[in-house]
SEMARNU-821688 format. One record per residue (C-alpha): y, z, x; residue number from 1. Coordinates in pm, 1 decimal. Each point is the difference from the previous one (the first is absolute). Example, Ala and Ser with C-alpha at 12.3 -4.5 7.8 and 13.67 -1.06 7.14 Angstrom:
# SEMARNU-821688
KELUM         v         w         u  num
KELUM    -450.0     780.0    1230.0    1
KELUM     344.0     -66.0     137.0    2
This chain:
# SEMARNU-821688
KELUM         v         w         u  num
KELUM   12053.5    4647.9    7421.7    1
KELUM    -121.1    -260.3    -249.6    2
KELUM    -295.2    -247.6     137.8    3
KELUM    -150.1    -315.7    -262.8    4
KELUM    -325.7      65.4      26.6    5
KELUM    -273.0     238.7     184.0    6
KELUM     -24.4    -229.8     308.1    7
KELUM     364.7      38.5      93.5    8
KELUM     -19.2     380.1     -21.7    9
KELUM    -278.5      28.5     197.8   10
KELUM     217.6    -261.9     243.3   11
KELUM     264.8     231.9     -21.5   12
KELUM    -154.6     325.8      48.5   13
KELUM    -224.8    -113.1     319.7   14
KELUM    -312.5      73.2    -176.9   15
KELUM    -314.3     -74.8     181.1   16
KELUM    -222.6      10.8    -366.0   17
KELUM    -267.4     222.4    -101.1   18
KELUM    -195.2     -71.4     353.6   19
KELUM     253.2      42.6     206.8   20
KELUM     108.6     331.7     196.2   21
KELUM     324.8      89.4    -196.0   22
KELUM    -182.2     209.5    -260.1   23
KELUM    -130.8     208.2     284.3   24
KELUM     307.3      50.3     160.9   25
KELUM     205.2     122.8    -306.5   26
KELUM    -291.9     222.0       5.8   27
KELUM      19.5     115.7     364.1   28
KELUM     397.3      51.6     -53.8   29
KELUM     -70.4     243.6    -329.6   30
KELUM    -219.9     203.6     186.0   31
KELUM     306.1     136.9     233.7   32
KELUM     156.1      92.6    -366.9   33
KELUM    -299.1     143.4    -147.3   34
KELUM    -204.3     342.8      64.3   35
KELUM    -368.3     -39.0     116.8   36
KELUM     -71.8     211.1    -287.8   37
KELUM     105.4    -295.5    -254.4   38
KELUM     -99.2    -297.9     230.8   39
KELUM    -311.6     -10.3     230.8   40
KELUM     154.2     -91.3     365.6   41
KELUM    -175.0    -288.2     146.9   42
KELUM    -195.6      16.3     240.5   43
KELUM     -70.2     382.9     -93.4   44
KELUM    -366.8      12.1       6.3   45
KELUM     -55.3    -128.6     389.5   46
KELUM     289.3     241.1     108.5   47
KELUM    -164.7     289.2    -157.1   48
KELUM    -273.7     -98.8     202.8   49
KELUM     168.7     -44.4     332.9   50
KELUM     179.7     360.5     -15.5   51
KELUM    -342.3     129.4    -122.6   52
KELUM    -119.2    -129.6     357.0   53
KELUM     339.2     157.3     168.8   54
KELUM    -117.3     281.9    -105.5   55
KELUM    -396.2       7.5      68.0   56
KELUM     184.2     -77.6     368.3   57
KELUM     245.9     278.0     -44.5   58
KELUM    -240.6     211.8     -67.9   59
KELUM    -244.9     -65.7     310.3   60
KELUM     102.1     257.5     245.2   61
KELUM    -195.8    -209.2     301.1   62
KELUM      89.2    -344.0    -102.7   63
KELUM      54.1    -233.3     266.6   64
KELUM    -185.4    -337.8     -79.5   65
KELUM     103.0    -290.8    -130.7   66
KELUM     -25.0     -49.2    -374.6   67
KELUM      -0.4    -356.0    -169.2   68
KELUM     119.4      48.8    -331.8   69
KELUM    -175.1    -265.7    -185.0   70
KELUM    -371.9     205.5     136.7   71
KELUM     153.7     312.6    -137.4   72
KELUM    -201.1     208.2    -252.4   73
KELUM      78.7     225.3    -263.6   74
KELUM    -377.4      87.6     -81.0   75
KELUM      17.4     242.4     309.6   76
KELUM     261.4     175.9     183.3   77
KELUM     121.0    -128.0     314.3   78
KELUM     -42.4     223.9     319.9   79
KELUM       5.3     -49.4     335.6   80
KELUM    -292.4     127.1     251.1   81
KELUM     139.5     332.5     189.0   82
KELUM    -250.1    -181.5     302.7   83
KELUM     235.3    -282.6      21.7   84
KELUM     261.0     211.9      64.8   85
KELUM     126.9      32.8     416.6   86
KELUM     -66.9     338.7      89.6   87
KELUM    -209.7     -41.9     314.6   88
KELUM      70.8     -19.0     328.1   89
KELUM    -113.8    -320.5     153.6   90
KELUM     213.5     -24.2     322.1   91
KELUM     154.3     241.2     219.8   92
KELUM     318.0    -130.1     238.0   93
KELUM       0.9     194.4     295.8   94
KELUM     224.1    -145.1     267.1   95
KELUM     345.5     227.0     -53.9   96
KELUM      16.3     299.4     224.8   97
KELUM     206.6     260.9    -242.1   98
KELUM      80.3       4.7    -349.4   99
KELUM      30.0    -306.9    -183.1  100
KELUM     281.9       0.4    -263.0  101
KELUM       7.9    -321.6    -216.8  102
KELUM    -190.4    -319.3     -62.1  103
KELUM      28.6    -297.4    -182.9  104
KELUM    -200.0    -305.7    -139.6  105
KELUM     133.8    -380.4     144.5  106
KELUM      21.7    -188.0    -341.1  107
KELUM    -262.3    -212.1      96.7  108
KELUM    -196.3     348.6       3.6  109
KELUM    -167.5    -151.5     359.0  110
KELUM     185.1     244.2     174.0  111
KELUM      75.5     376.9      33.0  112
KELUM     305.5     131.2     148.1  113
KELUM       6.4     393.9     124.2  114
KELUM     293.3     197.0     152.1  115
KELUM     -74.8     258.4     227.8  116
KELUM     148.5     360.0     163.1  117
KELUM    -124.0    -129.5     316.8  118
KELUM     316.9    -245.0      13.1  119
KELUM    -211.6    -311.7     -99.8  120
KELUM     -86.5    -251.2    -288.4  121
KELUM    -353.6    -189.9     -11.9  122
KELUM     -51.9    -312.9    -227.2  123
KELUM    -367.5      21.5     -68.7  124
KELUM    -187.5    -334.9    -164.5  125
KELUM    -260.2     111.6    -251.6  126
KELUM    -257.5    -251.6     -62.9  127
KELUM     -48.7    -136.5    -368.3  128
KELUM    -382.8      42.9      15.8  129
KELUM    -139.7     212.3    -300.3  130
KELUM    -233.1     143.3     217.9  131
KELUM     209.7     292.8     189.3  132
KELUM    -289.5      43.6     286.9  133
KELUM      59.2    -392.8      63.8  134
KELUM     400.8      -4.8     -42.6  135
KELUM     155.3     -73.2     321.8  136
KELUM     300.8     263.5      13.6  137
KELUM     195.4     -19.5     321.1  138
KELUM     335.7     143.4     166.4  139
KELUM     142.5    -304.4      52.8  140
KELUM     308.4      89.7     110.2  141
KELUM     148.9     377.6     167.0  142
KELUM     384.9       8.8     -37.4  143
KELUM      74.5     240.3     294.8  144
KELUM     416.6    -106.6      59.9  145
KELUM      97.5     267.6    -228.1  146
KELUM     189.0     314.5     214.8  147
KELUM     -52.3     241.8    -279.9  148
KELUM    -294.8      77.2    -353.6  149
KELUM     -28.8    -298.0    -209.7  150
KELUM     100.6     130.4    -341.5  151
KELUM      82.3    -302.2    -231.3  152
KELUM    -152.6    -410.1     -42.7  153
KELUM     -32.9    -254.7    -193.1  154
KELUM    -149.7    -368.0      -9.7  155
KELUM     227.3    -306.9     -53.6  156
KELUM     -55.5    -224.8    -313.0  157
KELUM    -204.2    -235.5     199.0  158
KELUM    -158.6     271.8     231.5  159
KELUM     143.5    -207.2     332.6  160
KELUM     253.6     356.0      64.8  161
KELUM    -127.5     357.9     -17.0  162
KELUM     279.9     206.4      39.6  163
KELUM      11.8     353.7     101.3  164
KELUM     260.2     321.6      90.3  165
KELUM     -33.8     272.0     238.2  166
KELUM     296.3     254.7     -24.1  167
KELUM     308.3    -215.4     -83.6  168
KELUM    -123.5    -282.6     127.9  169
KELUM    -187.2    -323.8    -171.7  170
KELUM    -226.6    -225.8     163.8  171
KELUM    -120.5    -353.3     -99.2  172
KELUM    -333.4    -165.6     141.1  173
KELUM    -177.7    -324.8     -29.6  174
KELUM    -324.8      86.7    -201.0  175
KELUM    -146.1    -296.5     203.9  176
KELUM      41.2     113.4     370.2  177
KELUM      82.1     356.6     -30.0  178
KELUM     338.6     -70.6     172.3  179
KELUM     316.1     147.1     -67.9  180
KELUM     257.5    -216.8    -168.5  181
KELUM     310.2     217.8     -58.0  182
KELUM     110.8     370.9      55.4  183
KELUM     279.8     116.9    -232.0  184
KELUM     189.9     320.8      53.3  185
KELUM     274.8       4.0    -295.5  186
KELUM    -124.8     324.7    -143.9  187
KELUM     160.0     321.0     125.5  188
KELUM    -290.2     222.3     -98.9  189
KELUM    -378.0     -34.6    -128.7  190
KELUM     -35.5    -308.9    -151.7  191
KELUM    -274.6     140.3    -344.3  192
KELUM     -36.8    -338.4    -169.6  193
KELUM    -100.5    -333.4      43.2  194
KELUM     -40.1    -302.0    -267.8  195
KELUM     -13.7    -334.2      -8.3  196
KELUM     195.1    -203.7    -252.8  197
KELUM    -294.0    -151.9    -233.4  198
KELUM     162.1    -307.4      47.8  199
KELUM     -60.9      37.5     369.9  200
KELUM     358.4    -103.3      95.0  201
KELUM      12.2     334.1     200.6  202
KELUM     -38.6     330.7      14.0  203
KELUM     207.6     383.3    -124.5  204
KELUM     -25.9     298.7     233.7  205
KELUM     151.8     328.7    -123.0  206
KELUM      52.8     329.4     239.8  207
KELUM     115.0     371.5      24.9  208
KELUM     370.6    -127.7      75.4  209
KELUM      18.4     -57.8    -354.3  210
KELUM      14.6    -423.7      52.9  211
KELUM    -213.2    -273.4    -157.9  212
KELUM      22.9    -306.3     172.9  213
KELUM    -141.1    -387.5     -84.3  214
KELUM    -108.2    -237.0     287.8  215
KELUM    -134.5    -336.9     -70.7  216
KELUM    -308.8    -133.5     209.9  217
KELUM     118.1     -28.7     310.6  218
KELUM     161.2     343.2      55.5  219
KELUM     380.6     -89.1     -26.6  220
KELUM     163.7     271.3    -270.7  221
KELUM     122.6    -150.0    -307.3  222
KELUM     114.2     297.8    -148.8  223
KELUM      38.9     420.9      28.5  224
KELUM      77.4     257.1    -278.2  225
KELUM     170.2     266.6     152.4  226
KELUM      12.8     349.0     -69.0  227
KELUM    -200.8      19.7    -303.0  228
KELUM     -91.0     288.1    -202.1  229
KELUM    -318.2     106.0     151.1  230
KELUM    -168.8      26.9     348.2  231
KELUM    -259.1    -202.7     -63.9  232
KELUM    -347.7      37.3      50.9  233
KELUM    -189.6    -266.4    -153.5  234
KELUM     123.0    -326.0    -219.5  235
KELUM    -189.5    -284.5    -186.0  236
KELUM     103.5    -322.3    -149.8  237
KELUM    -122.6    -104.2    -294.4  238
KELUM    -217.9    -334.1     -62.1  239
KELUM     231.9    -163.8    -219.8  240
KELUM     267.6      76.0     262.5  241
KELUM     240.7     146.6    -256.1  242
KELUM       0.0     383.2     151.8  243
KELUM     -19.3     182.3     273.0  244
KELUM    -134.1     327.4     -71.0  245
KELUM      85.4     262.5     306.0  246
KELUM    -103.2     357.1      46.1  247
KELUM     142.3     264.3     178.9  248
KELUM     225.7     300.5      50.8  249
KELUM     375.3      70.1     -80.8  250
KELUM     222.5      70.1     315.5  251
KELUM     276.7     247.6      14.0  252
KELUM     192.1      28.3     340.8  253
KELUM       9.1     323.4     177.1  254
KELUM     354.2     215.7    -120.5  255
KELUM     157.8    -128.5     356.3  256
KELUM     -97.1    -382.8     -70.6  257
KELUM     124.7       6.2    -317.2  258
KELUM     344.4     123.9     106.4  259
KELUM     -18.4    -244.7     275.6  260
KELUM     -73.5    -304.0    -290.9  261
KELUM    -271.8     -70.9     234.1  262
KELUM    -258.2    -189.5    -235.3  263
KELUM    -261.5    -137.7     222.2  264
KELUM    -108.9     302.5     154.0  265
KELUM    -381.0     107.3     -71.2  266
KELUM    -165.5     322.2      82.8  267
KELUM    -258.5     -38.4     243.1  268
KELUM    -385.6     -42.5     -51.2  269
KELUM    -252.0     263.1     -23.7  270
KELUM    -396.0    -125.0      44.4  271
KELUM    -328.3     253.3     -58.5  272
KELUM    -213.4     130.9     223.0  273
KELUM    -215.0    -289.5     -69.1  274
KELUM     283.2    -243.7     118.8  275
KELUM      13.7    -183.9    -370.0  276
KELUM     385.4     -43.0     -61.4  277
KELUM     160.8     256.4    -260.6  278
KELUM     353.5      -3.3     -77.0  279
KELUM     254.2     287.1     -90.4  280
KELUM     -33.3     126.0    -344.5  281
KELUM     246.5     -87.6    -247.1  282
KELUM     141.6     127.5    -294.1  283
KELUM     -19.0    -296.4    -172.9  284
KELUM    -270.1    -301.0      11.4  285
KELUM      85.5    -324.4    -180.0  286
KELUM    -152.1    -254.0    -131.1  287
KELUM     239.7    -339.7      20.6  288
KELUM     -32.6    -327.4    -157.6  289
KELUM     228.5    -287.6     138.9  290
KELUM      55.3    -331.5    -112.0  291
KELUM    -167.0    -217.3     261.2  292
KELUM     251.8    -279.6     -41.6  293
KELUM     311.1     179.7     -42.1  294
KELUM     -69.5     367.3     182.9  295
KELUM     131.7     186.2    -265.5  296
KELUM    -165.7     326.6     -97.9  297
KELUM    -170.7     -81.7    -380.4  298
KELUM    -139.1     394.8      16.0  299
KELUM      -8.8     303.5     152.8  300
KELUM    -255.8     250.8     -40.7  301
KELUM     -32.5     338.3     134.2  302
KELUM    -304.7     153.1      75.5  303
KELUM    -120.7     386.0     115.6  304
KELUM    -190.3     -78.8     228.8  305
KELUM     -19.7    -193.9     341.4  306
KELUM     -87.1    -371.0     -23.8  307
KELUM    -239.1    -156.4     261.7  308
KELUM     -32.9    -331.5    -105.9  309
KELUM       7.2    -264.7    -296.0  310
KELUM    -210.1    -309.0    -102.6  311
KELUM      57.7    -279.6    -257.8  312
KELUM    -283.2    -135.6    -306.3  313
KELUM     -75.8    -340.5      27.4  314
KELUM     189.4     -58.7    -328.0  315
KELUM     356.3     144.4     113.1  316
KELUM     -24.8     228.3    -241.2  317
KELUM     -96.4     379.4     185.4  318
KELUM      81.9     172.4     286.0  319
KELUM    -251.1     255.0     160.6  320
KELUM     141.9     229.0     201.0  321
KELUM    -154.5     287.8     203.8  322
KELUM     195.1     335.9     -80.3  323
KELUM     -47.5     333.6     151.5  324
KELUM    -144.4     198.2     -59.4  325
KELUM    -368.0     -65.8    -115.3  326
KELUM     170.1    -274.0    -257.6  327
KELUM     -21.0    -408.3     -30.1  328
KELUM     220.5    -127.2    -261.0  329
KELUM      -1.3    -339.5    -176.9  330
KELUM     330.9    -125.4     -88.1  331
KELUM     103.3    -214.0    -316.7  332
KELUM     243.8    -209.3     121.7  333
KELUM     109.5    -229.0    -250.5  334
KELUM      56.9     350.5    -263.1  335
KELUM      77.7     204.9     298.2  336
KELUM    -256.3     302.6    -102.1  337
KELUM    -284.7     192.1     208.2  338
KELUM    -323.8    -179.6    -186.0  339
KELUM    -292.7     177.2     207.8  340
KELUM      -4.4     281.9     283.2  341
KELUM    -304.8     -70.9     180.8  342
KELUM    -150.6     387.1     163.4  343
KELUM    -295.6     159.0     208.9  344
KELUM     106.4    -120.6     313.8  345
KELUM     181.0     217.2     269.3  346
KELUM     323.0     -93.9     133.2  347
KELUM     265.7     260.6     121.8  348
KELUM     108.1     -60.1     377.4  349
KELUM    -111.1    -388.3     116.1  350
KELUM      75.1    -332.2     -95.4  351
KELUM    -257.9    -143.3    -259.3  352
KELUM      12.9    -338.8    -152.9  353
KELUM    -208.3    -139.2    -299.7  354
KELUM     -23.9    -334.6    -147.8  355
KELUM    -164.7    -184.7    -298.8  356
KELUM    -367.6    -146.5     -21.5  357
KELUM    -219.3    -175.2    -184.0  358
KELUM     -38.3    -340.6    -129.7  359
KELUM     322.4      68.7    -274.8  360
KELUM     157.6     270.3     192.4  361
KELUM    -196.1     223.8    -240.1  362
KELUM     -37.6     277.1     285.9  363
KELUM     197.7     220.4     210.1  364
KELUM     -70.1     122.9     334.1  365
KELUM     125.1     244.0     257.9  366
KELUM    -112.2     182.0     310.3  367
KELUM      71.0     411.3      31.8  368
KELUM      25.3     258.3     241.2  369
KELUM    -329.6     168.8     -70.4  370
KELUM    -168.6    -329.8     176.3  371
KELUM    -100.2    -202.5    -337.7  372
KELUM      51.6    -302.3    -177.3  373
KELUM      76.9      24.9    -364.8  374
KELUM     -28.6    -254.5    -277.9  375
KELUM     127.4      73.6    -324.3  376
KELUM     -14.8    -273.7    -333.2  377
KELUM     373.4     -89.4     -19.5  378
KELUM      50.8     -58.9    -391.5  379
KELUM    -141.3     364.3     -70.8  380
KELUM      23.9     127.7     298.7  381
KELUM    -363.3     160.7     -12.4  382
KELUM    -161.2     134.0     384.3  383
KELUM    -232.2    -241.3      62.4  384
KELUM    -105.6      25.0     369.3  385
KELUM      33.7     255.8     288.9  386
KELUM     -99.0    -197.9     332.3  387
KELUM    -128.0     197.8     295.4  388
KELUM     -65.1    -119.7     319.6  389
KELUM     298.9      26.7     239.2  390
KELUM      16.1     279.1     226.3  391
KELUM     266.4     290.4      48.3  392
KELUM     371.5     -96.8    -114.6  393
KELUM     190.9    -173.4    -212.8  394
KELUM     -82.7    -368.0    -161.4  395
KELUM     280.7    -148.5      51.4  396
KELUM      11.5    -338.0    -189.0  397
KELUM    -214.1    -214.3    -184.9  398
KELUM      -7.4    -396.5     -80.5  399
KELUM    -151.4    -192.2    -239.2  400
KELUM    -135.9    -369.3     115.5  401
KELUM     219.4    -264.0    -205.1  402
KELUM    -268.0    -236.6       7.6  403
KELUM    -351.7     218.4     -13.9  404
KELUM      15.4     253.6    -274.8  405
KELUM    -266.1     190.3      46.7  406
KELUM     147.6     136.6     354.1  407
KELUM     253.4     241.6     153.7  408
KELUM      58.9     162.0     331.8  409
KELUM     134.7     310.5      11.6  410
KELUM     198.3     147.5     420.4  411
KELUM     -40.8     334.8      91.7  412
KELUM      99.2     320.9     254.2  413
KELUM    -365.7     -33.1     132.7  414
KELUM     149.9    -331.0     155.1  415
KELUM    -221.1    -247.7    -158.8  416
KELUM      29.0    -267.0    -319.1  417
KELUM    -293.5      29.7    -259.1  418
KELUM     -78.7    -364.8    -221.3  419
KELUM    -126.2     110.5    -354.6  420
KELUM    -194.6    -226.1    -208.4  421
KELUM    -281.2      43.4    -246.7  422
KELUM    -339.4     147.2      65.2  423
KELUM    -206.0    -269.3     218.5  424
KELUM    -405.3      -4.0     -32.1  425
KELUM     -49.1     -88.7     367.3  426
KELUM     170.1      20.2     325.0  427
KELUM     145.4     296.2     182.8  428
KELUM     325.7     138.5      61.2  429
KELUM     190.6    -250.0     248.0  430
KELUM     234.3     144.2     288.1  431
KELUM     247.2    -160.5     211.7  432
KELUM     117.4     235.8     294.0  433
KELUM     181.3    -239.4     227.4  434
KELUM     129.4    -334.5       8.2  435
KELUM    -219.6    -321.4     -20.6  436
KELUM     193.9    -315.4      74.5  437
């Protein structure tokens, strides 16, 4: 290319001049073709600095505050107060009359949900003040229509449906009035899981009779996935609502079934002399990953032991899953590898289900049959807390508040739901033993 004279090159070329930004993008565009060990990356100093922070957070086995990066210090280490941490028992739910087997946060965190032996779900409201002996925390509503235990629920996007099973049936209520909206009976056996589409266009429900089925809002079935793999005994979906990640054990029919071609057919039941629901041992428990959108298997892992149930990080990324015995495992599943097994707890005949806590997910926390609460540091995978305090039995499940992270409440065999939060200076222990609206 020939040009007459310095302006038309410049005219020809696009150039901006000396104070223009083209010099530092031909700059920015060698760095991708040149080693940081030749060329300086931009920027280099201030992200040394940030993962130098990651890592003073990393490193705090109790941290759960806030941090505002442009306050952050590198003259001292950053660590969190083990004070501020919620291992207390401010408030003691008291209303079920048996064993209470699961519990869950609203998303608003208002709200408790509980799921009881003694065939009935309670949606508590748990005040907001900071003050526990000056928190209003009421039953506000007793779910009694259920002819069976309440194993499974879950809250609705927009906590207006709580939904619930007993046996093979599923239940949904109005969270306002208490009143039953819809009773569903497609499952042949125990329905084990319950979920809510993050979107909150509807709701999964997997069972025993090896079936996963999708309902949107209102009830109507949109979809069923017959005679899969596994007899399923818990399932997640994950936030991103790219998986669902499903837990249970492989199914082989008796000699006379198989003969017969007859695939549907399930042995029965079995329960403990506690009445928590066990199922028939397996050979072979799985781990299965399905594409949400398509329902095709992406992996199938098999596992020694019996799998109890299975919760998803925030970030899509792990899958917790309680494993018998004695065992929690974390689960990689973008490189589809074990990253942490989680032990100390005791888990070898009832169903226990853990969860993640913490202001960045940066704990993990399960009940265990020897009537404690443990709290391990989920990036290390360090002890960090034994909780005492509920009587004889198994903890069943815990929950983490979505919107207060410095609480949990934990269900029990001693029938009642203990709220956890950080040691308060004043104020006693608060009870609530029967229903106050």
């Amino acid at each position: 290319m020939t040009c007459s004279d310095s302006q038309n090159l410049r005219r020809r070329a696009s150039w901006d001049g000396a104070s223009g930004t083209s010099r530092r993008q031909l700059l920015d565009d060698l760095q991708h073709y040149t080693p940081s060990s030749t060329m300086i990356p931009r920027c280099s100093c201030s992200t040394l600095l940030a993962q130098s922070g990651e890592y003073q957070r990393y490193r705090c086995l109790y941290h759960n505050s806030h941090v505002d990066p442009s306050l952050a210090s590198l003259f001292s280490d950053h660590t969190c107060d083990k004070e501020s941490f919620p291992r207390i028992t401010t408030t003691i739910l008291e209303v079920h009359s048996d064993e209470v087997w699961n519990v869950a946060w609203s998303h608003d965190g208002v709200r408790l949900a509980s799921a009881s032996k003694d065939k009935t779900a309670i949606i508590w409201r748990i005040g907001l003040q900071a003050e526990p002996s000056s928190r209003d925390c009421i039953a506000e509503f007793i779910l009694r229509d259920h002819p069976y235990p309440v194993g499974c629920l879950a809250w609705s996007l927009d906590d207006s449906i709580l939904s619930t099973s007993a046996d093979h049936l599923i239940f949904l209520w109005n969270t306002k009035t208490g009143v039953l909206i819809k009773t569903l009976d497609n499952h042949a056996e125990t329905v084990s899981a319950l979920v809510w589409l993050p979107d909150g266009s509807g709701f999964m429900t997997g069972s025993l009779d090896r079936k996963i089925m999708l309902w949107d809002m209102e009830g109507e079935l949109r979809e069923s996935w017959n005679d899969i793999a596994i007899r399923v005994t818990d399932a997640a979906v994950t936030p991103d609502m790219t998986r669902l990640v499903a837990v249970g054990m492989g199914y082989k029919p008796p000699p006379a079934l198989a003969r017969a071609n007859v695939r549907d057919a399930s042995p029965p039941i079995v329960s403990n002399d506690n009445g928590n629901a066990v199922w028939p041992r397996s050979p072979e428990n799985r781990m299965i990953i399905y594409d949400l959108k398509t329902g095709q298997v992406e992996q199938s892992v098999h596992m020694e032991g019996e799998l109890t149930s299975v919760n998803i990080s925030e970030d899509s990324r792990h899958a917790l899953i309680n494993h018998v015995p004695d065992e929690i495992h974390l689960w990689d599943l973008e490189e589809s590898r074990l990253a942490h097994k989680f032990t100390g707890q005791q888990q070898g005949h009832h169903v226990i289900r853990s969860c993640f806590g913490g202001i960045d997910s940066n704990f993990v926390i399960s009940g265990s049959e020897d009537c404690n609460v443990y709290v391990w540091h989920r990036d290390t995978g360090t002890l960090l807390e034994v909780l005492e305090g509920h009587g004889s039995g198994s903890v069943n499940s815990v929950t983490w508040n979505p919107r207060n992270k410095r609480m949990f409440a934990s269900c029990s065999d001693d029938n009642t739901i203990r709220v956890w939060e950080a040691p308060v200076s004043t104020g006693g222990l608060l009870r609530v033993r029967h229903l106050c609206v």
